[in-house]
C-alpha positions as CSV (number, residue, x, y, z in Angstrom):
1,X,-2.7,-19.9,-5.1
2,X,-6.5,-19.6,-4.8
3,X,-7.6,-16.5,-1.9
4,X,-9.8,-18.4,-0.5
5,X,-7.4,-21.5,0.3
6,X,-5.2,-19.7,2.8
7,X,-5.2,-16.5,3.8
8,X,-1.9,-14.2,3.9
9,X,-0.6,-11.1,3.5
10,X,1.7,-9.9,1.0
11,X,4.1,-6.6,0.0
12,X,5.3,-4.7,-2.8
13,X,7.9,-2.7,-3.0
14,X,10.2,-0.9,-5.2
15,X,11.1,2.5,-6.9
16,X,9.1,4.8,-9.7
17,X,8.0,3.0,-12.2
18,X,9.7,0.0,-11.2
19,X,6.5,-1.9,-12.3
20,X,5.4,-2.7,-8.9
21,X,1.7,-2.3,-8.8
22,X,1.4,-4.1,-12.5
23,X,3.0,-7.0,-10.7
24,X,0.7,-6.6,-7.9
25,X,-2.1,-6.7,-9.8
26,X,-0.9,-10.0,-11.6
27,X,-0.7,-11.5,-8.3
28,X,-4.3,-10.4,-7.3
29,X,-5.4,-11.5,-10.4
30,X,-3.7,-15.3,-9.9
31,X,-4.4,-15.1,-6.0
32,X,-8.6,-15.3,-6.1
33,X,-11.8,-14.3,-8.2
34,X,-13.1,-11.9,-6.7
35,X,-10.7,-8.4,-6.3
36,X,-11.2,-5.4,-4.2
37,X,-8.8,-2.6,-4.9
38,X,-8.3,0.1,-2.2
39,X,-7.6,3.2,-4.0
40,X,-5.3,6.0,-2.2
41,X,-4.6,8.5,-4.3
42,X,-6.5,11.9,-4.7
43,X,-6.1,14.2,-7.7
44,X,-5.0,17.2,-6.9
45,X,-3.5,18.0,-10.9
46,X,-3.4,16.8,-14.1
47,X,0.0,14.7,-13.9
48,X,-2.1,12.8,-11.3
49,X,-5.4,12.7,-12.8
50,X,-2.9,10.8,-15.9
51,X,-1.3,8.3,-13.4
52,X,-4.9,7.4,-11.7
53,X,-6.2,7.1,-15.8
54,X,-3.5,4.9,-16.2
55,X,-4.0,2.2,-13.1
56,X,-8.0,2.6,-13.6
57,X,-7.1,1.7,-17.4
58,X,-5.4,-1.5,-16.5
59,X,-8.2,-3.1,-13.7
60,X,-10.6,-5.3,-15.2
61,X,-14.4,-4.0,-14.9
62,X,-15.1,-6.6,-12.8
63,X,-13.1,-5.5,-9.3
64,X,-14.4,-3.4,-7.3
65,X,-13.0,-0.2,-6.6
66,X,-12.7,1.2,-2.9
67,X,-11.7,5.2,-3.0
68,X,-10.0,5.4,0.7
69,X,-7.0,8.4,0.8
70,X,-7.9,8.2,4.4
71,X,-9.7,5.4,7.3
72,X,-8.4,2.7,4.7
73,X,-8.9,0.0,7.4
74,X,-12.3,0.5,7.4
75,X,-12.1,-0.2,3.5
76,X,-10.5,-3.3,4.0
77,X,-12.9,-4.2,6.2
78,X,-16.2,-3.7,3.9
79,X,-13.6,-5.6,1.0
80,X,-13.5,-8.0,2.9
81,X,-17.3,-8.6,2.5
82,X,-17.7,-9.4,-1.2
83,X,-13.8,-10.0,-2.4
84,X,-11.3,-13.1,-1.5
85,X,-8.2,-10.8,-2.5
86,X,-7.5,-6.9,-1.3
87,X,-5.3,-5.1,-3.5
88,X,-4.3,-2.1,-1.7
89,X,-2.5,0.6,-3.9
90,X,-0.2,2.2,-2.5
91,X,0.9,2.8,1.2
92,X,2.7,5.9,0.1
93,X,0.3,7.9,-1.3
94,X,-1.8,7.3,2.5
95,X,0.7,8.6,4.1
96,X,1.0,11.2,1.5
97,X,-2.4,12.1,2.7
98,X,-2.0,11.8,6.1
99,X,0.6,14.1,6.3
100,X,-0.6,16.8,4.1
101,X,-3.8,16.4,6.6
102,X,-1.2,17.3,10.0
103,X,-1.7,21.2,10.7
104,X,2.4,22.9,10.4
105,X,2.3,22.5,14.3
106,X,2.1,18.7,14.6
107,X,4.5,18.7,12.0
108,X,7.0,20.1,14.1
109,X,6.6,17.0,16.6
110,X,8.4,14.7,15.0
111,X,8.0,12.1,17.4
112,X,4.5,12.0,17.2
113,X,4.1,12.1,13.8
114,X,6.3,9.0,13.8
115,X,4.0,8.1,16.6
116,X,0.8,8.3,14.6
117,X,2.5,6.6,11.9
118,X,2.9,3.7,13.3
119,X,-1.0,3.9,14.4
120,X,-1.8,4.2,11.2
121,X,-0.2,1.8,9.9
122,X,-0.8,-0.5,12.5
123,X,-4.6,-0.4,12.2
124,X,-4.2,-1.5,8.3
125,X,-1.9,-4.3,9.6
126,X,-4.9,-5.4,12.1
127,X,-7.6,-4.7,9.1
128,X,-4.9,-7.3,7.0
129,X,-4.8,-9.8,9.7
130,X,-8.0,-10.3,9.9
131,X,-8.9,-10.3,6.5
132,X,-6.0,-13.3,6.0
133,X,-7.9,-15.0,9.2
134,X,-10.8,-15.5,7.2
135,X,-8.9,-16.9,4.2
136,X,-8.2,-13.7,2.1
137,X,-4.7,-12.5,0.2
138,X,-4.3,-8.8,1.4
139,X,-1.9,-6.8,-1.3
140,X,0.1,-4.3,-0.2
141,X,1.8,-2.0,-2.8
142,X,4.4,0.8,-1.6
143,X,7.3,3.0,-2.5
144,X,11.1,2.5,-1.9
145,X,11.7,6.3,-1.4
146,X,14.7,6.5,0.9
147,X,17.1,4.9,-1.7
148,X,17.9,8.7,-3.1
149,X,19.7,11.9,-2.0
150,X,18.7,12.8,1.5
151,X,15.6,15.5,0.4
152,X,16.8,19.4,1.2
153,X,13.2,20.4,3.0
154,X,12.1,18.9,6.6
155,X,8.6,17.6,5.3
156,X,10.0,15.9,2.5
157,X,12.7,14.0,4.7
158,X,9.8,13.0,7.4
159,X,7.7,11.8,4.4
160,X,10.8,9.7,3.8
161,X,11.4,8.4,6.9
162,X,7.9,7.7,7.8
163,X,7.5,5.8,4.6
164,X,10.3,3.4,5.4
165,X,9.4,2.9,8.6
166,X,5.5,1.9,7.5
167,X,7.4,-0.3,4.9
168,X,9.2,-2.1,7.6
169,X,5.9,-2.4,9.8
170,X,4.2,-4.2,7.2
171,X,7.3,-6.2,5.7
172,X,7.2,-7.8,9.5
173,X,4.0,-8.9,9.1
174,X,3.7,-9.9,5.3
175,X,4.3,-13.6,4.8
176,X,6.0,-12.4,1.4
177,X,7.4,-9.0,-0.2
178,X,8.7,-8.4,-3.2
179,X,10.9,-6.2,-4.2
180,X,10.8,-5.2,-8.1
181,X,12.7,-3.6,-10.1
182,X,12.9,-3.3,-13.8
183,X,10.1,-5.2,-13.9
184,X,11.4,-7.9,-12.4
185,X,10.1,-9.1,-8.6
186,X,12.0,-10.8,-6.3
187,X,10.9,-12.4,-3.3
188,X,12.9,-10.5,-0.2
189,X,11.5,-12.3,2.5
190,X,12.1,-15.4,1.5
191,X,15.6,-15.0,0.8
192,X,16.6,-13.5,4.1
């Protein structure tokens, strides 16, 4: 499917190393000519300057990199303007970000962190939409991180609620989402 034929928005899912975002790169690479990654993550150590190495390794030199661990609408919005497919890697590292952002106070609200959440998340989902209105493939690549023990500290189990509740957000409004594991993606939504 050529980007610029239809527009739509897609999302990919599954665990560590589950080989999600070299799927999702595949399927930006089949999906259009011209790619525009949105870039999350921010190094804070050397395990995650490796794992940026590694996803920087694998892009072609021809897309074109968009550094957003925070206001990633508004990179999908300037994407939008020289790219007919978004890859956007990954919804849990931005909320990651967003939460290490929260002073311990709002924290403690856990309503309104769910609240803001949902914001958040929302205002990628409108950046999406309107990007598939105008004919583009919006990628969306995330973590299944609720599939494990329940986590023993309070951040770490509203980091894991919050993430499966953006995951279900955007899985609502994706016209496909794969699930992979092993390697190997499935196509969830379109056997439900």
């Amino acid at each position: 499917m050529n980007g610029t034929e239809t527009g739509r928005i897609v999302l990919v899912t599954g665990g560590a190393r589950s080989g999600k975002s070299t799927f999702a790169e595949k399927l930006a690479a089949q999906s259009g000519q011209r790619i525009g990654y949105i870039a999350t993550a921010q190094i804070y150590d050397e395990e995650m300057r490796f794992r940026v190495a590694l996803h920087q390794q694998r892009r072609p030199a021809n897309w074109q990199t968009y550094e957003a661990p925070f206001g990633a609408e508004e990179a999908i919005q300037a994407a939008c303007q020289q790219n007919d497919v978004i890859l956007f890697d990954c919804i849990t590292l931005y909320l990651s970000n967003l939460l290490c952002s929260l002073p311990e106070a709002e924290l403690a609200a856990q309503d309104k962190v769910y609240a803001l959440t949902r914001q958040k998340v929302g205002a990628l989902i409108t950046a999406a939409e309107a990007a598939a209105e105008r004919g583009l493939t919006v990628i969306f690549v995330t973590n299944e991180v609720g599939a494990g023990i329940v986590p023993e500290n309070k951040l770490s189990r509203i980091y894991r609620d919050i993430s499966g509740l953006a995951n279900q957000q955007i899985a609502q409004a994706a016209a496909d989402v794969y699930a992979v594991i092993a390697g190997i993606p499935v196509n969830i939504k379109a056997l439900a």
